[in-house]
ZAMARGU-4260 file (C-alpha; in steps of 0.2 Angstrom, whole numbers, plus 5000, padded with zeros to 4 digits):
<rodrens>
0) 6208/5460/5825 | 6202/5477/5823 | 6210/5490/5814 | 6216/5499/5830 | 6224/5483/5836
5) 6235/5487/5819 | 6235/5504/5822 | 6244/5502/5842 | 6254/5488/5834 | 6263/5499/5822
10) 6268/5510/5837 | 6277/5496/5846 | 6285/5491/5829 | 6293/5509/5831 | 6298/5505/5845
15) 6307/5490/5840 | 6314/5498/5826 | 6323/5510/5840 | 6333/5493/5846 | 6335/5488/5830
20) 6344/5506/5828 | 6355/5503/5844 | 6359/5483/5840 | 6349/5478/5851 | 6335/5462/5849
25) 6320/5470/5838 | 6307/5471/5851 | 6296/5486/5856 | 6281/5488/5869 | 6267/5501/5873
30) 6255/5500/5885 | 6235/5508/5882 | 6224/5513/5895 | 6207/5522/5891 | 6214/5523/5872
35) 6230/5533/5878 | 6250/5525/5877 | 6255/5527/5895 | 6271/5517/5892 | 6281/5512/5878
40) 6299/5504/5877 | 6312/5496/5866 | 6323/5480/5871 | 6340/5489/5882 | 6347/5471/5887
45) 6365/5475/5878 | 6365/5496/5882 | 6360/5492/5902 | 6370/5476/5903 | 6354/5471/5911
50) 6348/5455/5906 | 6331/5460/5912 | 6329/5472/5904 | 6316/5467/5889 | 6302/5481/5883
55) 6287/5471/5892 | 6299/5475/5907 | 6303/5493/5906 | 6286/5497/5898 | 6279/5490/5913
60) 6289/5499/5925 | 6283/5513/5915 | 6265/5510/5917 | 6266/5508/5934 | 6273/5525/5937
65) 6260/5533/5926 | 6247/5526/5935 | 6254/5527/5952 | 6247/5510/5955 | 6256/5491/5956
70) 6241/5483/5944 | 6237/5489/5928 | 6219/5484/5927 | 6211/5492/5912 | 6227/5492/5901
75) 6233/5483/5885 | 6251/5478/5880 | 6255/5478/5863 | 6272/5470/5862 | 6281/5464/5844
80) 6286/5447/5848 | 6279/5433/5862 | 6283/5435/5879 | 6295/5425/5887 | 6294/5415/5904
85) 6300/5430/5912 | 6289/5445/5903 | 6272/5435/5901 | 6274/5433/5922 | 6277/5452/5924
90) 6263/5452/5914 | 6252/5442/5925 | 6256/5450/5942 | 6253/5467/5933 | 6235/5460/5930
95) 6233/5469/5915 | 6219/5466/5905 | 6224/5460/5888 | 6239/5455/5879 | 6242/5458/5858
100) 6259/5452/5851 | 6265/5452/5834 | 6276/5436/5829 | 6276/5421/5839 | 6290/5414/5849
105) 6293/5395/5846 | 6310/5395/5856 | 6304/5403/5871 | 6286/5410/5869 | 6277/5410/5886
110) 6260/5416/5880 | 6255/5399/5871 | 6268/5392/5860 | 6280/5386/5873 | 6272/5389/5888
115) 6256/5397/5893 | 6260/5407/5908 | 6247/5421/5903 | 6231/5406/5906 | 6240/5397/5918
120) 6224/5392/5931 | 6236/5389/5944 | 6239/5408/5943 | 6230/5420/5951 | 6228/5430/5936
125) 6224/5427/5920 | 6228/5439/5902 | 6218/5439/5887 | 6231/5436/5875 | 6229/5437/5857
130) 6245/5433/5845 | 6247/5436/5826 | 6244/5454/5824 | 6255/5460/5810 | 6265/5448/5811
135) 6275/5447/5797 | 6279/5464/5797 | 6288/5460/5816 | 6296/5444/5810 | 6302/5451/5797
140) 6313/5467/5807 | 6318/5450/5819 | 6325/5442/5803 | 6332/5454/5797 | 6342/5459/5814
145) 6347/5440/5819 | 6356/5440/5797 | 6365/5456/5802 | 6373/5445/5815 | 6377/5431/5809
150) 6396/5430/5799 | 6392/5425/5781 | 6410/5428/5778 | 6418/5412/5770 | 6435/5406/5779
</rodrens>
């Protein structure tokens, strides 16, 4: 991967670290078109009460409005952490172009480690995915949120 795949990654990771701030599950999401974020989000399932509501969900809803279209052909999501069943067929009916995520998903990743939704050729769409990109640095924040929450506290 380029250096500008790092470079957009690093934006979503501030976007994850906006849920982090709020308790909420570590995951940011912008959206590029013509080399210009028209979208960006952070995880607001816990602060909505919505369980919908993941950053590959409002980022897209986002997009959408900022382009005044349903598709988002020409566009890239850079999301922290693998789509899930939900999000990676958002993704498909957006028909956006490509797809770069940070850490993989091996619980519920839909974009290859699960399931592939994305390169599904029954679909009538399929997303250039690419998985990895700075990926320690998302599965770290991840971690480090899912410690916070666990008790340690001997009883």
């Amino acid at each position: 991967m380029t250096e500008e795949h790092s470079v957009w990654m690093k934006i979503a990771l501030k976007e994850a670290e906006k849920a982090y701030d709020m308790g909420e599950v570590p995951v940011g999401c912008i959206i590029v078109f013509e080399k210009k974020i028209i979208a960006k989000s952070f995880n607001r399932i816990e602060s909505l009460n919505d369980s919908t509501a993941h950053a590959e969900m409002m980022a897209l809803t986002s997009a959408f409005a900022s382009l005044e279209s349903k598709v988002l052909e020409g566009c890239s999501m850079y999301v922290t952490l693998e789509p899930c069943s939900m999000c990676a067929g958002a993704i498909v009916l957006s028909k956006l172009d490509n797809l770069y995520f940070g850490a993989y998903d091996n619980k519920t990743g839909a974009c290859g480690s699960v399931l592939n939704i994305t390169n599904n050729p029954y679909l009538n769409h399929s997303v250039n995915v690419y998985g990895g990109i700075l990926d320690a640095e998302c599965g770290i924040l991840l971690k480090a949120f899912f410690e916070t929450k666990r008790d340690i506290t001997p009883h």
